[in-house]
N, C-alpha and C positions, 0 to 999 in steps of 0.2 A: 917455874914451880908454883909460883901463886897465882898463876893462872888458870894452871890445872885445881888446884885450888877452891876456887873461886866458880867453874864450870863445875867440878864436882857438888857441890851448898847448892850451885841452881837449880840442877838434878833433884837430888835428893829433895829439895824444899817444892820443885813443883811435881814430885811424888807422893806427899806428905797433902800438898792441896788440893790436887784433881785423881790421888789414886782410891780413892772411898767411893767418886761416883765412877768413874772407869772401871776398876775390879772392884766388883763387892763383896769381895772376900780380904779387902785389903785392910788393917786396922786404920785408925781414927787415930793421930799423932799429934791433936790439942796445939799444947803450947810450943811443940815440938820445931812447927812452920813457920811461927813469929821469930823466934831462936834462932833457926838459919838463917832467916833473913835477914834479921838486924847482924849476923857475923856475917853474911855476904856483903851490904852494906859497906860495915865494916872495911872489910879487906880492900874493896874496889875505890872508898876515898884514900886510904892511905896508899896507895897503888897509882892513883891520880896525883896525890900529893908529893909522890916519888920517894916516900920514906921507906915502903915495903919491897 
């Protein structure tokens, strides 16, 4: 489950970084990209750490 998790945050966050110059029609999600990425982070050390 926090795997899927965790694949899903990378999705989303590198839609959030490359989807403004691929579609440009796509908005602009700012602080939105930094945010999933420190909880992908996140999720993946405590996953390494075996506590999640």
């Amino acid at each position: 489950m926090l795997n899927t998790i965790i694949v899903i945050l990378i999705i989303l966050w590198l839609l959030g970084y490359f989807g403004p110059t691929v579609f440009s029609g796509f908005p602009r999600s700012g602080n939105a990209i930094h945010t999933l990425l420190v909880i992908v982070v996140i999720l993946v050390i405590l996953r390494l750490l075996g506590i999640a």
